[in-house]
C-alpha positions as CSV (number, residue, x, y, z in Angstrom):
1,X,90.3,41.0,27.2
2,X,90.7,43.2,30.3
3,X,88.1,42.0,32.9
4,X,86.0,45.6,34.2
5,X,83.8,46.6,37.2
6,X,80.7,45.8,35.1
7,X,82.0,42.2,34.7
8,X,81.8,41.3,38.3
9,X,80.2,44.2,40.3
10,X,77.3,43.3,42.3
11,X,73.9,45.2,40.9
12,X,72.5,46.0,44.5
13,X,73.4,49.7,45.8
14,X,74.0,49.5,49.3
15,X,73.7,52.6,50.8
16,X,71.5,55.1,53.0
17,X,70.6,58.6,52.8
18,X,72.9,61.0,54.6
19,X,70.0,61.5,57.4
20,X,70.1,57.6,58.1
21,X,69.9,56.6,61.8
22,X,72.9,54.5,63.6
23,X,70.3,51.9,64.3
24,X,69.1,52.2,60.2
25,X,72.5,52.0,59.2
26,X,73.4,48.5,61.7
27,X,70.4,47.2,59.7
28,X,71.4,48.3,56.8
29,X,74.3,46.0,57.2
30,X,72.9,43.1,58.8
31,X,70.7,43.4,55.9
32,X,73.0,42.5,53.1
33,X,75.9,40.9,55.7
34,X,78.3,43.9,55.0
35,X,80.5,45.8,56.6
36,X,80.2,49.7,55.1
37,X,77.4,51.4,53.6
38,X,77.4,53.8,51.1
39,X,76.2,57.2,52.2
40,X,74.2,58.8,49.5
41,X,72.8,62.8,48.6
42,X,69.3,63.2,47.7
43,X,70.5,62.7,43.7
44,X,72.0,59.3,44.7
45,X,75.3,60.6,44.5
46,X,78.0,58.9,46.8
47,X,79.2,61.2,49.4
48,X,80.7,59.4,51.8
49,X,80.9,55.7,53.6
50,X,80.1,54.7,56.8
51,X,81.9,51.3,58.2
52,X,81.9,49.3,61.3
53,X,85.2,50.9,62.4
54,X,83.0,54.7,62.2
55,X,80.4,53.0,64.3
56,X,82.4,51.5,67.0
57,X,83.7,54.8,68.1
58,X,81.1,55.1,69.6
59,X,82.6,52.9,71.7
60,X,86.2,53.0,71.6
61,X,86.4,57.5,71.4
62,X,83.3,58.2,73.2
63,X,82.5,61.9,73.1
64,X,84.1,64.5,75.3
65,X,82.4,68.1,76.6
66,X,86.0,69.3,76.6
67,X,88.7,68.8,74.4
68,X,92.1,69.9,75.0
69,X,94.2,72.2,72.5
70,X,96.4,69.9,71.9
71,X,94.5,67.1,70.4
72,X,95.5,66.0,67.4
73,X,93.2,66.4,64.6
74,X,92.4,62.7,64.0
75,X,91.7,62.5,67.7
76,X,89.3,65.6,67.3
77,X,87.4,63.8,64.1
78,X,87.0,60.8,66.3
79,X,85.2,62.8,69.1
80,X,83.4,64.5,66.7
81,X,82.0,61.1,65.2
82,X,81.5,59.4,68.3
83,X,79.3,62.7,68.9
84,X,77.0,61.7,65.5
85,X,74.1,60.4,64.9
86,X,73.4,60.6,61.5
87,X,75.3,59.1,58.4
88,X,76.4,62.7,57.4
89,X,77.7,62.7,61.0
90,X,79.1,59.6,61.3
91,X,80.5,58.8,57.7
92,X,84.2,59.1,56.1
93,X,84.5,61.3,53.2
94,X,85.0,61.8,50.4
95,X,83.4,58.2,49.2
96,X,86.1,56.6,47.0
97,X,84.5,54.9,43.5
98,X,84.8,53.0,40.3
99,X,82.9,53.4,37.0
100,X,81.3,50.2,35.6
101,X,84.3,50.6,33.0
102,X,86.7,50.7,35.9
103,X,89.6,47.6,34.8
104,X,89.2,45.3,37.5
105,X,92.7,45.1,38.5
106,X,92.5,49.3,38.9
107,X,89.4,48.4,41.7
108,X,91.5,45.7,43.0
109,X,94.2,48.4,43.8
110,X,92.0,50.9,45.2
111,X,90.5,48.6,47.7
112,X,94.2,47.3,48.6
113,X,95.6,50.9,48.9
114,X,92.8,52.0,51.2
115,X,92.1,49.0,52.8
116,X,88.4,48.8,52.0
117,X,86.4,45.8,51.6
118,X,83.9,47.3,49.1
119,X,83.7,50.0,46.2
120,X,80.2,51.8,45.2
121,X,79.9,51.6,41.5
122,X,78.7,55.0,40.1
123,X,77.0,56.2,36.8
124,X,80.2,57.8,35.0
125,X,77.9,60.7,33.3
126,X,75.3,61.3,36.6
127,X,77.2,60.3,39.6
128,X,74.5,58.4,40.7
129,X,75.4,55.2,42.7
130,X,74.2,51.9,40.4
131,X,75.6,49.2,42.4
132,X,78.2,47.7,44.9
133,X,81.9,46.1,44.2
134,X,82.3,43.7,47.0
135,X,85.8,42.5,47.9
136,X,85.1,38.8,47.0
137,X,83.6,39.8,43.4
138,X,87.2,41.6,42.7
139,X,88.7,37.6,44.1
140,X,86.6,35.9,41.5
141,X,88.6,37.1,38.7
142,X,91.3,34.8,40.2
143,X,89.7,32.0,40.3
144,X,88.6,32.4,36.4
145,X,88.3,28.7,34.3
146,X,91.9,27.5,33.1
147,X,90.7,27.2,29.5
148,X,89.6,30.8,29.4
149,X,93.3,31.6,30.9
150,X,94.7,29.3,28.5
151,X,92.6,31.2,25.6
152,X,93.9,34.6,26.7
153,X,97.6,33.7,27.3
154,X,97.6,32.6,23.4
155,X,95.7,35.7,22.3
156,X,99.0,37.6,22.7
157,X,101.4,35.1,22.0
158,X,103.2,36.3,18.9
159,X,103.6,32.6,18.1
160,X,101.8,30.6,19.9
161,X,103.4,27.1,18.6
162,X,106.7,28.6,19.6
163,X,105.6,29.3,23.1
164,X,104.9,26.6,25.1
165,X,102.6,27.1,28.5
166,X,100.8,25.8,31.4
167,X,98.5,27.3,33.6
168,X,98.2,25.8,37.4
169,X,96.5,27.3,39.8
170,X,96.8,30.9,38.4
171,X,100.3,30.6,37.7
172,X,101.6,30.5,33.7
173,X,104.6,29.1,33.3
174,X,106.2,29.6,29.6
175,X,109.1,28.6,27.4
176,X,110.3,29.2,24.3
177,X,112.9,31.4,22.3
178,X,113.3,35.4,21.3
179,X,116.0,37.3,20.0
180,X,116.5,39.7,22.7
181,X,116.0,39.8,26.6
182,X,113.4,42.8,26.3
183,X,111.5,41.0,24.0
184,X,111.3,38.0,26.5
185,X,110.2,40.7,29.2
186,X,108.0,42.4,27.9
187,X,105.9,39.3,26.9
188,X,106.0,37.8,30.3
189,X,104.7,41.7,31.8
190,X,102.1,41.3,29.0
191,X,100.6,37.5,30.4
192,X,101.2,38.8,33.7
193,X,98.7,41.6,33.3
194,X,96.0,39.3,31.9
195,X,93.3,39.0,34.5
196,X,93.3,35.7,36.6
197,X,96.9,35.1,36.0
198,X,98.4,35.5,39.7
199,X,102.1,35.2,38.5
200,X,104.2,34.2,35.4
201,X,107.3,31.9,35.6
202,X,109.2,32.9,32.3
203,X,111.8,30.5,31.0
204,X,112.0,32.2,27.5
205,X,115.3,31.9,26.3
206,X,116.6,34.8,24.5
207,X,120.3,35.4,21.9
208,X,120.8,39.0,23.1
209,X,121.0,40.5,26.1
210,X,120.2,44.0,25.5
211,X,119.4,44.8,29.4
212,X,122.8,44.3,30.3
213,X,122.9,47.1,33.2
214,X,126.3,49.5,33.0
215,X,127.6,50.7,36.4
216,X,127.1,54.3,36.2
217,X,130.6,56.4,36.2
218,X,132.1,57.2,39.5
């Protein structure tokens, strides 16, 4: 069974209101050891995040009186941020987030694709932040108990006498015999999806190969 956002999301919102100090926000982090906050609307809707990167401008693109005309525009949002004080100031929008029904692979993507290290977990009808999916909550799903990998991997076994498997270290390696090479595919993509498995080494035998690729006429 797919592994979701509830399953391993953490039940803390951490976030400020978007007229949140710099100095509130730093302790806001040091507070629960993390490197974003959430910036939140007076409904306790996500509307942006603030992270360390956003705060060190401060440092690294200090504010300038003058800009020239040919500043790029990410060069002009950085001036512009190193300029703020507040968390509507000083925040990236809009906040990207997950629903507690969010499959946890789906999170696991987001946070890859955008390089973030934590999601805020929203109410799917209200909008309202609920809680916090933290980067290593999304890594716990890999380090899941063999037996309940075992247990999934033979839930979608079509036979699972005629399909023997191991499972080391996240890895499911699998043999047994099909008729055709799709069928022997598409049953390796299916263990391969199951959350925890980190890769699947198929030696399924097969009597037809019916992916035999055609070179395409010239």
């Amino acid at each position: 069974m797919p592994i979701e956002v509830k399953d391993i999301m953490g039940r803390v919102a951490v976030a400020v209101m978007e007229d949140a100090s710099f100095t509130e926000i730093i302790a806001a982090m040091r507070r629960f050891a993390v490197g974003a906050v959430t910036v939140i609307d007076a409904q306790r809707r996500p509307v942006g995040v603030v992270s360390e990167d956003d705060l060190l401008l401060k440092e690294t693109a200090p504010a300038q009186p003058k800009r020239a005309i040919f500043d790029s525009y990410r060069r002009r949002r950085e001036h512009h941020k190193a300029a703020g004080m507040t968390a509507a100031q000083l925040m990236s929008s809009p906040a990207i987030t997950v629903t507690p029904q969010t499959p946890a692979r789906e999170a696991a993507q987001l946070m890859h694709d955008g390089r973030l290290k934590q999601l805020p977990v929203i109410n799917a009808v209200t909008g309202r932040i609920i809680g916090t999916l933290h980067q290593r909550d999304v890594l716990r799903v890999f380090s899941r108990p063999v037996e309940e990998l075992r247990a999934d991997v033979r839930a979608v076994l079509p036979d699972p006498d005629g399909f023997p498997f191991e499972v080391d270290q996240g890895v499911v390696k699998i043999g047994g015999m099909v008729e055709r090479r799709s069928q022997a595919v598409a049953l390796a993509e299916r263990i391969r999806g199951i959350e925890g498995v980190v890769d699947v080494r198929s030696y399924i035998a097969f009597g037809e190969d019916d992916l035999l690729d055609f070179p395409s006429p010239t």
